[in-house]
SETI-120940 format. One record per residue (C-alpha): residue number from 0; chain; x, y, z negated. Coordinates in nm, 4 decimals, decimal comma, always signed. Layout:
BEGIN
[NUM 'A' [X Y Z]];
...
This chain:
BEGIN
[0 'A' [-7,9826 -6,5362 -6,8987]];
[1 'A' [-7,6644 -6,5834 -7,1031]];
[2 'A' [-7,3985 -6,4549 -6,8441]];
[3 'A' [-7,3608 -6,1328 -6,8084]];
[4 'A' [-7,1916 -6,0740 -6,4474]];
[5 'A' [-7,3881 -6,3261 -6,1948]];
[6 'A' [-7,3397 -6,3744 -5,8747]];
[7 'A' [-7,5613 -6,4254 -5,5498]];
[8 'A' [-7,7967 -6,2225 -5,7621]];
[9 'A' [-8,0861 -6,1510 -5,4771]];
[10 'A' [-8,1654 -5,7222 -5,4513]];
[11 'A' [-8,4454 -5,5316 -5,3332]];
[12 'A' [-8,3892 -5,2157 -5,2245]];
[13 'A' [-8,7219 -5,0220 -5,2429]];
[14 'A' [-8,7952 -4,6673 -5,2363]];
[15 'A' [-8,9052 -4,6981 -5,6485]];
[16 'A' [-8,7783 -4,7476 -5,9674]];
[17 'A' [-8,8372 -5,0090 -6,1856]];
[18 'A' [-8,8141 -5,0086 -6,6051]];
[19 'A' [-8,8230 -5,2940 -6,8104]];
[20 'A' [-9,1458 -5,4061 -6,9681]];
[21 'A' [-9,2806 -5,1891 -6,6386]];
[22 'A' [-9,5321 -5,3995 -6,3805]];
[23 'A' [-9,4796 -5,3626 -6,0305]];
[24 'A' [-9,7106 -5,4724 -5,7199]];
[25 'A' [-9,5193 -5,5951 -5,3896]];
[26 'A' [-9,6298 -5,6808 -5,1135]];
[27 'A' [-9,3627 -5,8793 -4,9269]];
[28 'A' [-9,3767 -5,9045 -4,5328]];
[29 'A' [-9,0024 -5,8937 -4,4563]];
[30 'A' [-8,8646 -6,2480 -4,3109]];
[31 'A' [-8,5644 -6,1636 -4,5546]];
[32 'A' [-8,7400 -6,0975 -4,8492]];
[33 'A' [-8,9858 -6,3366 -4,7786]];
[34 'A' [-8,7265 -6,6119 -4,8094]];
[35 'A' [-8,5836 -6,3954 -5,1359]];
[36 'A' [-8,9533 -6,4260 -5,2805]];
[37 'A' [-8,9936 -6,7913 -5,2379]];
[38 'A' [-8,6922 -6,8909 -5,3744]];
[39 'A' [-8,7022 -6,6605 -5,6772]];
[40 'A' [-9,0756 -6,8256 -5,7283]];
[41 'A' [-8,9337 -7,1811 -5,6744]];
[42 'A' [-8,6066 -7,1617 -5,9077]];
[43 'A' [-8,7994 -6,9325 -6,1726]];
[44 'A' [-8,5295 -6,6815 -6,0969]];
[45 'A' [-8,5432 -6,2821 -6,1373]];
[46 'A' [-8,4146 -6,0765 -5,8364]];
[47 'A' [-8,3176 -5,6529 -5,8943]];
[48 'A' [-8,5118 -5,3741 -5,7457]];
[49 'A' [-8,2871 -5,1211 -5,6978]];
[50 'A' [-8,3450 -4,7396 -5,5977]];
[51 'A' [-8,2764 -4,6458 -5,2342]];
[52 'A' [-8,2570 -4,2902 -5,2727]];
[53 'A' [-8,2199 -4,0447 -4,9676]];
[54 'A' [-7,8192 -4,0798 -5,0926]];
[55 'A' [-7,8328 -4,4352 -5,0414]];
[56 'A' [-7,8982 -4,7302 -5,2965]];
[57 'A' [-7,8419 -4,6667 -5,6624]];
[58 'A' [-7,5818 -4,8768 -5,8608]];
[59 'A' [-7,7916 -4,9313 -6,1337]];
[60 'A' [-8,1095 -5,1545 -6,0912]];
[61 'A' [-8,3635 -5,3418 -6,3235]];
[62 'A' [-8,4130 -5,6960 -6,2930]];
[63 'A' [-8,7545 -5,8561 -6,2087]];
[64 'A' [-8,9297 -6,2002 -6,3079]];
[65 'A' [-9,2422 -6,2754 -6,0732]];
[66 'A' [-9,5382 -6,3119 -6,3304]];
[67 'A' [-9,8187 -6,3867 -6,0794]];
[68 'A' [-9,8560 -6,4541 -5,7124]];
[69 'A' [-10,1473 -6,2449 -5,6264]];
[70 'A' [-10,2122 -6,3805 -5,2439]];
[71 'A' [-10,0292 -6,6417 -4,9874]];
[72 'A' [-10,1304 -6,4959 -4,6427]];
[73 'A' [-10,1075 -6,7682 -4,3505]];
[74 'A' [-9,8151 -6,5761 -4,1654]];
[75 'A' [-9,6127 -6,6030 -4,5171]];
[76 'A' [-9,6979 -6,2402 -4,6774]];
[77 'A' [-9,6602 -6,2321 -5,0317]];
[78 'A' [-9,8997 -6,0330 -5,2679]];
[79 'A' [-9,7271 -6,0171 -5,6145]];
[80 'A' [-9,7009 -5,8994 -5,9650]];
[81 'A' [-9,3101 -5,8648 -6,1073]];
[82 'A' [-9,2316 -5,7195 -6,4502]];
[83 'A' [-8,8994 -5,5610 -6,5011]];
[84 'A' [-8,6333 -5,7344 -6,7646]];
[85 'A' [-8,3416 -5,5787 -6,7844]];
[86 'A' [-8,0973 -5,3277 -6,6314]];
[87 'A' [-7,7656 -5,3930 -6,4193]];
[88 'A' [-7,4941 -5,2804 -6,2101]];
[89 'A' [-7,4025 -5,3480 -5,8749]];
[90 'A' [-7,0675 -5,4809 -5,9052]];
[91 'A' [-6,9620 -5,5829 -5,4751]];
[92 'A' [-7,2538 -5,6668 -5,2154]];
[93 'A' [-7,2686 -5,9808 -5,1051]];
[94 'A' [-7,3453 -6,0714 -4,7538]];
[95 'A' [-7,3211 -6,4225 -4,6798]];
[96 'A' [-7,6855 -6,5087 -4,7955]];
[97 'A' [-8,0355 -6,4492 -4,5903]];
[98 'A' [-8,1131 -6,1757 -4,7942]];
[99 'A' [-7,9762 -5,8598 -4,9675]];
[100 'A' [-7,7770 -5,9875 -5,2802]];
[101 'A' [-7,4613 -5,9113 -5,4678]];
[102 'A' [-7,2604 -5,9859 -5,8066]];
[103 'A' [-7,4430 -5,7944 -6,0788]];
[104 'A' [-7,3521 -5,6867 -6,4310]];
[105 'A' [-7,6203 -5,6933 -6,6532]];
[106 'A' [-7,5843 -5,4300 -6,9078]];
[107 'A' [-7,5658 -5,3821 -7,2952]];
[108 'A' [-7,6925 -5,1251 -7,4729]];
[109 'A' [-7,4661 -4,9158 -7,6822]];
[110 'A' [-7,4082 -5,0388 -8,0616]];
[111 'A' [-7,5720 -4,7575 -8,3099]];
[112 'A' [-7,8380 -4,6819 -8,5886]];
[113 'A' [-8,1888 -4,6289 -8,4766]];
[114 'A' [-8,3574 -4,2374 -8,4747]];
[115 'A' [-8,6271 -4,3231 -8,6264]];
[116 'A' [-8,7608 -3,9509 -8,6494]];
[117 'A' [-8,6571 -3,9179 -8,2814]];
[118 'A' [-8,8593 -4,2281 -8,1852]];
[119 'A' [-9,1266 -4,0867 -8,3967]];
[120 'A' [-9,1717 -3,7416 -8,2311]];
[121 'A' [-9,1600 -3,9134 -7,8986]];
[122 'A' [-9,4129 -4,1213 -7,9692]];
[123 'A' [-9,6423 -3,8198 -8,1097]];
[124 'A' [-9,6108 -3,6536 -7,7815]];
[125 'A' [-9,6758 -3,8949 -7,5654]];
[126 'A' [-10,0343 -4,0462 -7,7469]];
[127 'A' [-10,0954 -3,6485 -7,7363]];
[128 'A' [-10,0365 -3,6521 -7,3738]];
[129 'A' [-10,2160 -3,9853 -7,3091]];
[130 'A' [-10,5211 -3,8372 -7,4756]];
[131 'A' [-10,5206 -3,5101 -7,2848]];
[132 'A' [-10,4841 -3,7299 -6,9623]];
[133 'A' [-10,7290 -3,9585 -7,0047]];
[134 'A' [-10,9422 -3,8955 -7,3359]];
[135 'A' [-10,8323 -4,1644 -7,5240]];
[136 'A' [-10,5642 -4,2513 -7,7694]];
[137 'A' [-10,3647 -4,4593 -7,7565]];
[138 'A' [-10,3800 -4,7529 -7,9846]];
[139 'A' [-10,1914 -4,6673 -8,3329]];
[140 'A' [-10,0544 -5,0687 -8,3745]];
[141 'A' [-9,9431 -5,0865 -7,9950]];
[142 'A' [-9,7896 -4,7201 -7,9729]];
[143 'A' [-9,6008 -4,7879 -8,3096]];
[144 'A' [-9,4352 -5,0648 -8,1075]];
[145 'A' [-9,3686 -4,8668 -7,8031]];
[146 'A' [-8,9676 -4,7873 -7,6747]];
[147 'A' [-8,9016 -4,5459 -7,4650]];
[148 'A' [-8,9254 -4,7921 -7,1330]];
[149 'A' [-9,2401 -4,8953 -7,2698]];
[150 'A' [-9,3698 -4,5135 -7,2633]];
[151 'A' [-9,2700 -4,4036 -6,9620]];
[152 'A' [-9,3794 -4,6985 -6,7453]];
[153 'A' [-9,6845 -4,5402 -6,8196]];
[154 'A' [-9,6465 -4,1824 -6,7138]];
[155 'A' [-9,6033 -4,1421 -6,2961]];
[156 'A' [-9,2510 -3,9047 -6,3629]];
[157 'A' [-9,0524 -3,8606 -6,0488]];
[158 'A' [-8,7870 -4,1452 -5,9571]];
[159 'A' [-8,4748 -3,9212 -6,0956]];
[160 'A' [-8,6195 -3,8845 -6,3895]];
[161 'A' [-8,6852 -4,3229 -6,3785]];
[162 'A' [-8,3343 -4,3567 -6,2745]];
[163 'A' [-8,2180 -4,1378 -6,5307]];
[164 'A' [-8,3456 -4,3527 -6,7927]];
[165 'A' [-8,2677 -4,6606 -6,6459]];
[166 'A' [-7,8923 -4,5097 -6,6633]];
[167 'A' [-7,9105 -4,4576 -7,0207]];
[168 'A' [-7,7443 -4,7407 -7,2228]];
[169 'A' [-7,8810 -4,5698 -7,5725]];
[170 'A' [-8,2253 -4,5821 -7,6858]];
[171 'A' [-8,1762 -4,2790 -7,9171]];
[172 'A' [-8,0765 -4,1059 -7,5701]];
[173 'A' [-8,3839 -4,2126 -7,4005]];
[174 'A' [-8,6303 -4,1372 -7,6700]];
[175 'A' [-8,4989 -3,7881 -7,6816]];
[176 'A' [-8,5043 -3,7825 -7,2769]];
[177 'A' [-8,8903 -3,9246 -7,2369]];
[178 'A' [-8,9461 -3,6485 -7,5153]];
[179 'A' [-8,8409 -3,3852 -7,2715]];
[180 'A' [-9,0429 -3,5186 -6,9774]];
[181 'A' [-9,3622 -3,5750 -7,1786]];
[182 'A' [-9,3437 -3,2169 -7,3117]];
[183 'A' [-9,2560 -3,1037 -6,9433]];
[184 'A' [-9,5867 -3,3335 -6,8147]];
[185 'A' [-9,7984 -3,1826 -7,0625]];
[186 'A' [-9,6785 -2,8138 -6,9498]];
[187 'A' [-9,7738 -2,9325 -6,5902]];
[188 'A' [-10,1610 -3,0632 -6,7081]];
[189 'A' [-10,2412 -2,8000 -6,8967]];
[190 'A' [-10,1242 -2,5756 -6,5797]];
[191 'A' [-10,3856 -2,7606 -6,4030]];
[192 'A' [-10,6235 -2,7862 -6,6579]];
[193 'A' [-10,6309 -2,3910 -6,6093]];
[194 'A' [-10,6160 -2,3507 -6,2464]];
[195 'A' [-10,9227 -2,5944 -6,2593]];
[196 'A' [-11,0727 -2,3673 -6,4655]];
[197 'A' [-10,9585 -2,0448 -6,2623]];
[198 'A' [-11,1442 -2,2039 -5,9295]];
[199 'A' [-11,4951 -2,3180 -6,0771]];
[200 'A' [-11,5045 -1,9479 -6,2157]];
[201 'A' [-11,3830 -1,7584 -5,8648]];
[202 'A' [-11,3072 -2,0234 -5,6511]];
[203 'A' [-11,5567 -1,9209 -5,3487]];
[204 'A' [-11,3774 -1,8103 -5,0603]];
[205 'A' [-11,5297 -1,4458 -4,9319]];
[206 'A' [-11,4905 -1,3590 -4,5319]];
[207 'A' [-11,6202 -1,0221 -4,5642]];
């Protein structure tokens, strides 16, 4: 965990993005990543998901430990649970292993003072949209707790808005970017919340 640029690191290219502290089902069924899977479960090693977007794969990437093994099938399909870690960058692609890999840099976040009022507001805003979403609050001791990664693994944004956070190397920076798509998903619920509305009133359809 100690060295920061490792090699042989194993990737998963996937059409999702994955945040630390986030939990993401696989389901394995690849020969390749099959063989990724049961090494990373024998060694206790992570492997990186890593975005590939209709422009190809994404530099950056979070690493992944494998917290449970859901289900062994008999033909070697893997059912799993992996949490995200940590973000990196794909330093050069490696292809001399059975698997998608490459030397990685894991990254550092940028040196500076917390925004604690920043933090704060986004915090607000999300519990407000949590509650509008699902009628409950969230829980005052866990959300005091909560980073920005924490937050939006939460919230089903789109994957440039995921990547975009995962690119961010400054927690002030993502508290003030969740912020913005919080306010933006609340904008988009309460525009449903209305059409709802707007169809139980009128919604029959008339053919004369």
């Amino acid at each position: 965990m100690a060295n920061r640029v490792v090699p042989q690191f194993p990737l998963f290219p996937l059409g999702i993005v994955a945040l630390p502290g986030e939990i993401v089902p696989l389901h394995i069924f690849e020969e390749r990543y099959k063989t990724m899977m049961e090494r990373c479960i024998e060694r206790g090693e992570e492997f990186g998901i890593v975005w590939l977007s209709d422009d190809g794969l994404r530099p950056i990437g979070c690493a992944c430990e494998i917290t449970e093994v859901l289900e062994r099938m008999e033909d070697g399909r893997l059912n799993l649970l992996a949490r995200g870690t940590r973000p990196f960058e794909i330093v050069e692609r490696e292809e001399r292993l059975p698997y998608p890999a490459g030397t990685v840099e894991f990254l550092e976040e940028r040196d500076e003072d917390s925004d604690t009022a920043a933090a704060e507001l986004a915090r607000e805003i999300y519990a407000e949209l949590v509650e509008r979403a699902t009628d409950r609050r969230p829980d005052p001791i866990e959300l005091a707790t909560m980073g920005a990664y924490a937050m939006a693994a939460t919230v089903d944004f789109g994957l440039e808005a995921k990547q975009g956070l995962l690119d961010l190397r400054s927690e002030n920076a993502r508290v003030r970017l969740v912020t913005r798509l919080f306010r933006a998903a609340m904008k988009r619920l309460e525009f449903v919340t209305r059409a709802q509305a707007r169809a139980r009133s009128n919604g029959k359809v008339r053919f004369t």
